[in-house]
N, C-alpha and C positions, 0 to 999 in steps of 0.2 A: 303194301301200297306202293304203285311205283311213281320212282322220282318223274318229273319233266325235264326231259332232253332235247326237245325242241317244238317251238309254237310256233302255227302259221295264225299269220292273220289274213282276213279279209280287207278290203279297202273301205269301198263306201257304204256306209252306213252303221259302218263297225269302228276301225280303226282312225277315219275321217268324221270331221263334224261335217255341221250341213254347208258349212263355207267349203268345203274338201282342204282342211287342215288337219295336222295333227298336231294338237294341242300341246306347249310343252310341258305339262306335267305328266302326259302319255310319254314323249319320247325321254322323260328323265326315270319314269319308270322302264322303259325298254332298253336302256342303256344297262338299266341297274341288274336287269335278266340278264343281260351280258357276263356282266362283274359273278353271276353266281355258276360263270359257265354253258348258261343254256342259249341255244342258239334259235336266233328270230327268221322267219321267213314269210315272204308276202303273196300270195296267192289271191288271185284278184282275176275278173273277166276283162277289165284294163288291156288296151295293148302296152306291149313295153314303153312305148315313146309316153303313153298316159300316166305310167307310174314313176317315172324314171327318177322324176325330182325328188319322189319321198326318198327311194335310195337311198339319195345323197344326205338324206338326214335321219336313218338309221341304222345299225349296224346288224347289215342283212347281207345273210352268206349265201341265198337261192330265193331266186321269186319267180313264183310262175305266171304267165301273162296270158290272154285268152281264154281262161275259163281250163289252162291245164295242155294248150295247145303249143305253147312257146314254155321253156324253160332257161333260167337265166343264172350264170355261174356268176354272182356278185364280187366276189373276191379276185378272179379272174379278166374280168368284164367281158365277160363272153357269153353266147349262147350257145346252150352246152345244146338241147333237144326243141326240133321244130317237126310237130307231127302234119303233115302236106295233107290234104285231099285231095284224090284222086282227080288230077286235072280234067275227064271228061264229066264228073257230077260236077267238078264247080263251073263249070261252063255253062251246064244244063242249070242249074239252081241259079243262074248268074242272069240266065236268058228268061228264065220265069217271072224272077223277081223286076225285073226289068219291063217286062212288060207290062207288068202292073205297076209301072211309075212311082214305084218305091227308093228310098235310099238306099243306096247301097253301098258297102266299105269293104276293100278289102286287102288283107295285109300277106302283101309277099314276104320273101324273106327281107330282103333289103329296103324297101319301100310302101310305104300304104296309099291307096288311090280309093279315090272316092268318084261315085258317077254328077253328080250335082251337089251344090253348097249347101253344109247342115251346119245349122248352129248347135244343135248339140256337139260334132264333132270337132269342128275349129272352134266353136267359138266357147264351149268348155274343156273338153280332154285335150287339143291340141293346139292352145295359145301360144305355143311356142314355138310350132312346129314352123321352119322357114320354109317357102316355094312349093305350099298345098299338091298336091299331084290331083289333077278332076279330069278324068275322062270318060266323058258319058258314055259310050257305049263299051267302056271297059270287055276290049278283046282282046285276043293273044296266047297262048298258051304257059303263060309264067304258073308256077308251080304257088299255090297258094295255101296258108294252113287257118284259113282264118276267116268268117263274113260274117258279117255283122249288117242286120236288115233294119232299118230305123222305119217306123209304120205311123204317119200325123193320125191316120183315122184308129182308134183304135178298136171300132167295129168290123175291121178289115182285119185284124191282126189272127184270130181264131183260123181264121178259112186259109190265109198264108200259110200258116204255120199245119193246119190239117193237110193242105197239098202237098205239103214238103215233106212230110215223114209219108204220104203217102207212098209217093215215085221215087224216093229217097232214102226213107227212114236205113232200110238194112247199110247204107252205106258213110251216114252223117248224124253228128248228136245236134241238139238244138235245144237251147239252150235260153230260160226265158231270164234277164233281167232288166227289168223296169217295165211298164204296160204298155210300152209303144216301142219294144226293143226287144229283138233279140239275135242268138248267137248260132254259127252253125259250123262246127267242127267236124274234125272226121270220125265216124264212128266210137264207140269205148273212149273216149279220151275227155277227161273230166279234173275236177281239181283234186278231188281224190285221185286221180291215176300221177298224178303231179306230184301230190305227198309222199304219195308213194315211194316215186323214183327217190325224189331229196332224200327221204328218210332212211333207202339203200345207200345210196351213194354216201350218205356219215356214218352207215352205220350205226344206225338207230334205228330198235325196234319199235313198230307201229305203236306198241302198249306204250311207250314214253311222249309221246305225240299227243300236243295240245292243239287243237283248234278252235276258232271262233270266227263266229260269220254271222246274215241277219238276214239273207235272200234265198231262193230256190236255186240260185247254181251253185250254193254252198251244200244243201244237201249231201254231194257224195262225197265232199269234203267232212263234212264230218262223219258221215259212215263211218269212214275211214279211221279218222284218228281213234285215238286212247283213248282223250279225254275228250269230248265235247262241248262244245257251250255255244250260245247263242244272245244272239243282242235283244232287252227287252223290246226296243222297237221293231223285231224284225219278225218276217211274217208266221202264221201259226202254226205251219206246218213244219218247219225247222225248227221251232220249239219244243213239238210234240218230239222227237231224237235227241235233243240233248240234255244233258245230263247234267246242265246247270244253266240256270239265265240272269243273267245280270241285274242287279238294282238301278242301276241308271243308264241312260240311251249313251247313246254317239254323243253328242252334246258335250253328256257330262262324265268322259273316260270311263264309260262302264265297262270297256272290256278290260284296259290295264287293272282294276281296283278288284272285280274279279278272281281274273289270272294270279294278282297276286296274294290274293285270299288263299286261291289252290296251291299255290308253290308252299306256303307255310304249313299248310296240312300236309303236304304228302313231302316237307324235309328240302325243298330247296331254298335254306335259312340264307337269309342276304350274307354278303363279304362283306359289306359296305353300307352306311350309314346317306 
């Protein structure tokens, strides 16, 4: 049976309650993985600027941001991999979606701009964020790896999201989370292709790879890993893949209580009390 050598977790509706906290007797157990040598990583649809504050309050060595699109050297503070779309599809998916008077988000390297005001995106993911960038007809040729389409109707969302892989698919992933949201990256590039990378880069074989997650952009994240698991609240179709599901939701740390169920079985005995 192999040991765990590193966990990624999900963000919302895994390792966040419904306030988007992390509870601390979540982060006194993710220290405590620490203390036994195994190394934490966050992988999340989030852009960086969305996650940045848990960062700072757990000791995380890589977190991937965009759904596997952005990856982040936490120890470094740098971004180590930004996978771009091909500037003329995002121009073209940029013109589509726009015409159809959707929101739209999209994160360069350096800056995220948005075409009109969402309160999902200022007024939850980026309350902190200073000097909004909004330009409506977001044009230009800056090299982006990242769009995010927010849909109010979500009778409209099927047909978008069918046009887009039509004229698109071979060159763009798409990415559903939430029912009035989703994500559209460049081709193959997923949270699984993110694990991936981190799990080369330490030096750690896939089989030592713990994941958990509770949505459909988690799926090829847990493909991926070793071990898999999933949040009892999360939907059934990433249920039916893994290979363990929690006793209690987001709410109440079902993913730490879990996780450290499995470290005891397979020998990673705490240092510390």
């Amino acid at each position: 049976m192999e040991i765990v050598k590193l966990i990624s977790f999900d963000l919302d509706g895994t390792l966040l309650n419904d306030y988007g906290d992390i509870s601390d007797f979540s982060k006194k157990k993710i220290f405590s993985f620490a203390d036994r040598g195994i190394i934490t990583s966050i992988n999340t649809g989030r852009g960086l600027m969305g996650m940045r504050k848990y960062l700072d309050q757990l000791p995380v060595t890589y977190s991937a941001a965009n759904n596997g699109a952005l990856v982040y050297n936490n120890l470094e503070d740098r971004v180590e991999v930004i996978h771009f779309i091909e500037n003329e599809h995002k121009v073209n998916i940029v013109d589509y979606v726009l015409e159809k008077d959707l929101t739209v988000n999209i994160f360069f390297e350096n800056r995220v701009v948005i075409n009109k005001y969402s309160e999902f995106y200022y007024g939850k993911l980026y309350q902190k964020m200073l000097n909004p960038v909004i330009e409506p007809k977001l044009t230009g040729t800056e090299e982006a790896f990242s769009i995010d389409v927010e849909i109010s109707d979500i009778n409209l969302i099927d047909t978008v999201v069918s046009d887009i892989e039509k004229y698109f698919g071979k060159y763009v992933a798409i990415t559903h989370s939430g029912s009035n949201f989703f994500q559209i990256n460049k081709n193959n590039i997923t949270k699984g292709t993110a694990l991936s990378y981190i799990a080369e880069k330490l030096s750690i074989p896939l089989n030592n790879t713990l994941s958990i997650g509770d949505s459909a952009n988690d799926y090829p994240l847990l493909e991926t890993s070793g071990i898999a698991l999933a949040m009892i609240n999360g939907e059934e179709r990433l249920k039916s893949i893994a290979h363990r599901i929690t006793k209690e939701d987001n709410n109440n740390d079902g993913a730490v209580n879990l996780i450290e169920s499995i470290l005891s079985e397979r020998g990673n005995e705490a240092r510390y009390e």
